[in-house]
N, C-alpha and C positions, 0 to 999 in steps of 0.2 A: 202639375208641373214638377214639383221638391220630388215625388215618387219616380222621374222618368231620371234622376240624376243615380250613379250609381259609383257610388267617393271606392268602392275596392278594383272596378274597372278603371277609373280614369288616372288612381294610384300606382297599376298594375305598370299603365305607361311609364311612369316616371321609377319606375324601377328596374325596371327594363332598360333603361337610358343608365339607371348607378350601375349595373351588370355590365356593360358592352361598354362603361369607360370606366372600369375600375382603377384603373392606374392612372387617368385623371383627378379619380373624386376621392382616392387616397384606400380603398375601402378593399376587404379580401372576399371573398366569394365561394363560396362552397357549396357542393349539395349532399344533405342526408343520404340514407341506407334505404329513407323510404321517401326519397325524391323533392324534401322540400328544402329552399334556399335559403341559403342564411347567409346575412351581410353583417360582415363587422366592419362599424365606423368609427371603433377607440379603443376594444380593446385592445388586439397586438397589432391592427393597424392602423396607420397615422390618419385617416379621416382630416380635417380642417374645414375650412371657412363653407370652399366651395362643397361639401360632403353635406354639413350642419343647414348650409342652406334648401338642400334639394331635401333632405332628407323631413326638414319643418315641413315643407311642400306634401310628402309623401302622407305624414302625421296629418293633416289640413285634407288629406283622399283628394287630391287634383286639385280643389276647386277654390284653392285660395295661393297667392303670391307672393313671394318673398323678394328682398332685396338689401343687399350688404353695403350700408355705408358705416357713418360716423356721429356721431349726438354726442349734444355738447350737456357736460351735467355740471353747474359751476364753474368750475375754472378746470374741468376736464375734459380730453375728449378721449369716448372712447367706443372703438368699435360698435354697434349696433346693427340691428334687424330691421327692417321695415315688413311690414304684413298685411297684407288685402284681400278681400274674398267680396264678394255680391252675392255668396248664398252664406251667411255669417254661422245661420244655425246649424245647417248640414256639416260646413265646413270645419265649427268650430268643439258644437256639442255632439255631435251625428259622427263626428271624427277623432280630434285631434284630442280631445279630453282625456285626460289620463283616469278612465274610467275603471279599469279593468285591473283586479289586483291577481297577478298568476300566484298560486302557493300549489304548487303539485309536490308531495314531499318533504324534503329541504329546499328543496327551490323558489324561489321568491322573487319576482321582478313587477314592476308596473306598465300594463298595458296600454296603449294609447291608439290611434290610428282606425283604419278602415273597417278590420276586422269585426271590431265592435260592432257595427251596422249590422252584421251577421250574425254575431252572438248575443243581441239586443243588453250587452253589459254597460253602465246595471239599463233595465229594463223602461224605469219611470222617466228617464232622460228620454228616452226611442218614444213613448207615449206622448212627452208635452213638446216634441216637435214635430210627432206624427210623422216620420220617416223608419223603414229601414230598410237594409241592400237588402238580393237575391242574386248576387253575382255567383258565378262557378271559381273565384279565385278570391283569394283575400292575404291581404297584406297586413303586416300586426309590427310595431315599433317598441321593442324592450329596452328599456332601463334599466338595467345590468351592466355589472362587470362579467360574468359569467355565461359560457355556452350553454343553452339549455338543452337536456339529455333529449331521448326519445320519449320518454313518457311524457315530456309536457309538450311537445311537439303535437305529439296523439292529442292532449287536451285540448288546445288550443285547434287542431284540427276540427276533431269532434263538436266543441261548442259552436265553432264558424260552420259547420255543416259544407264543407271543402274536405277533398280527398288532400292527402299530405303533400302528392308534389303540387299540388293548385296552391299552396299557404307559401309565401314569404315572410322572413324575420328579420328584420333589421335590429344590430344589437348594439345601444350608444349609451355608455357609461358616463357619469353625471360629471368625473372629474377631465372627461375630454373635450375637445375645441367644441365638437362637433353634438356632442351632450351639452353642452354649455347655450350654445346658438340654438338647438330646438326646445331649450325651455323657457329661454329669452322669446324665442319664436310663440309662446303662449300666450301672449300678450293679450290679445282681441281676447283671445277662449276665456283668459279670468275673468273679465268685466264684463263678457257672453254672459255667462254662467253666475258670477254676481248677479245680474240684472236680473235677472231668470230667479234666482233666490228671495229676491226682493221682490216679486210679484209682476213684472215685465215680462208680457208674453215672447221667448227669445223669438215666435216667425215673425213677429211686430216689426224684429230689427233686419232693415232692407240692406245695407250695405256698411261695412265696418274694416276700420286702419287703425293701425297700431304700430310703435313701435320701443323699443324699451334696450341698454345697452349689454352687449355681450362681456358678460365679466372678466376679471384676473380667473386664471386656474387655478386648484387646491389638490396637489395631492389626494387628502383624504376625503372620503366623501362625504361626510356632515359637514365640513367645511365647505366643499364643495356646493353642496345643496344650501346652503344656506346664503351664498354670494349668489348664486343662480335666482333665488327665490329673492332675492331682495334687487334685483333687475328689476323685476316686475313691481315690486310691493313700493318701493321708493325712487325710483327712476321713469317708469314706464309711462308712457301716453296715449290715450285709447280715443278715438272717433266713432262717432254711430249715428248711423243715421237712420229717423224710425217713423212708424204712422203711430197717432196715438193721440185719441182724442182730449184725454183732460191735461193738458200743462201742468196745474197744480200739484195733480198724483203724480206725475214724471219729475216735476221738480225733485218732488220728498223721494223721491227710488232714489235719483239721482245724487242728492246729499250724500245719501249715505252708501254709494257703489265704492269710493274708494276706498285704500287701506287706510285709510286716516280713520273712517269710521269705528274701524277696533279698538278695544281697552287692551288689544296685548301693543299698536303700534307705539313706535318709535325706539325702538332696538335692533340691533342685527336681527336675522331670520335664526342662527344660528345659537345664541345667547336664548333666543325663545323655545328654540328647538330641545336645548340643553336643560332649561331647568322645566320643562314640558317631562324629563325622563326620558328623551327622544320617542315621545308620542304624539302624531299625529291628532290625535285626536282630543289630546288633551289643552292643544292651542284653539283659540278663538277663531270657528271658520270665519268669520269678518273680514279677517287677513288676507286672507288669499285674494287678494282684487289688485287694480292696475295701481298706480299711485295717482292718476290724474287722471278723470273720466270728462268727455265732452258729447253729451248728444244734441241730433237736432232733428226737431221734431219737423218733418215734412209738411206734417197735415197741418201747421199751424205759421211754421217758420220761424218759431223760438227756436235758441238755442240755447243748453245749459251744461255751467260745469262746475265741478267739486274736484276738490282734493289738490293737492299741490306735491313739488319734488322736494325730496330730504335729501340734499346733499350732503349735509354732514353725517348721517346714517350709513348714506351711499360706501363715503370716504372708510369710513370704518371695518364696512363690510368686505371691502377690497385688500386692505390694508396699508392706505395710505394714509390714515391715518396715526398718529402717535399712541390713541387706544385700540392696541393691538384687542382682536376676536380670537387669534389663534390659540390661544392657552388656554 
């Protein structure tokens, strides 16, 4: 059944749709010298709510849903995502996971979306959920400020095994509405992919909601990325629903899914980011999960959850707080 789904076709449609309403969805539209399309959703063009929204969808390869309301975090309320899929693993790890790091040159950006299924990036995620595409088009979502030349176009080409005008770009820079909304739109995917970490087989997980609030904007983008990522880390709320025979082992995954579980939580994302030496990898993966995980186990009809929300984290991280992050 997971094999007959194919996340770069059913993407393909909802791009098609940003194409033919661009001056709805905010976004500008171009095509290369060697026929492939590229949407800008923040850098010179204005992108927003409705762009961020369709565009997480696009990230998610069809097969997951989005929705723009409001979540209350304390005595806040602020813009927020909603997100749903019933193929969590296809949708989440098969797709939307910012799997894929481009370095062609000087060129740098993080890939996420359909593509991936194409170019099995990285590899071992495609093996433990036993999916990948063979679509003749593929759809790829960068994280950039920056146009990418031709030579990473050909890359990116070349590893999806698509001729160049079959390949779509969509290009949403981190300190835009629309940047902001599809990283908040991750929601499901980190506590996916926690779970998955901690030894929960992700095809186990049958249907999964999430949602987590859309941030303040930051000029700069370690700023940026760090109010973005703390949506999720300290705000965010994850559902899951799964088969799985022992409770007790689900319990103990489940402890420890959220970001509470980390010895880096309870700081801004960016204050960690900063004396990390802004290296990824020198933060605790632990982090990266929802801030409050709930599963329930079908086969038994427990349910369980861990982790809780940091409003006062939150407040800081936005800058509504008195301890300012920005300096």
């Amino acid at each position: 059944m997971a094999q007959q789904l194919s996340v770069n076709q059913a993407a393909a449609k909802l791009v098609e749709r940003l194409c033919n309403k661009a001056d709805k969805y905010g976004v500008f539209v171009n095509e290369t010298k060697s026929g492939t399309t590229i949407i800008d959703a923040g850098i010179k063009a204005r992108g927003g709510f409705l762009a961020g929204e369709l565009v997480t969808e696009i990230c998610l390869g069809g097969y997951g849903e989005t929705r723009i309301s409001n979540a209350q975090v304390g005595d806040l309320v602020f813009p927020s995502i909603l997100v749903h899929t019933d193929n969590p693993a296809i949708a989440t790890l098969g797709s939307q996971f910012a799997g894929w790091q481009i370095k062609v040159g000087d060129y740098n950006a993080i890939g996420s979306g359909p593509a991936r299924a194409l170019a099995l990036k990285p590899r071992k995620i495609y093996d433990s959920i036993e999916y990948k595409d063979d679509a003749d088009v593929a759809v790829i979502v960068l994280e950039t400020s920056k146009e990418p030349p031709e030579s990473v176009i050909a890359y990116i080409s070349e590893q999806s095994k698509v001729t160049p005008d079959n390949l779509s770009i969509i290009l949403v820079p981190t300190m835009s509405l629309a940047g902001a909304i599809q990283v908040s739109g991750r929601i499901v995917e980190t506590g996916v992919h926690k779970l998955m970490k901690l030894g929960l087989d992700p095809k186990a997980i049958m249907y999964a909601l999430g949602y987590a609030p859309i941030t303040s904007l930051h000029p700069k983008f370690a700023q940026a990325m760090g109010r973005t990522n703390d949506a999720i880390l300290y705000a965010g709320t994850t559902y899951y629903v799964v088969r799985y025979e022992d409770d007790e082992r689900l319990n103990e995954i489940v402890e420890k899914a959220p970001s509470l579980a980390s010895k880096s939580y309870g700081k801004p994302f960016y204050e960690i980011f900063k004396k990390a030496d802004y290296d990824f990898y020198k933060i605790d993966p632990n982090l990266f999960a929802p801030a409050v995980v709930v599963v329930n186990n079908a086969e038994t009809g427990r349910t369980f959850k861990a982790g809780q929300i940091n409003v006062e984290v939150f407040k800081q991280s936005t800058g509504l707080s008195n301890l300012s992050t920005d300096h």
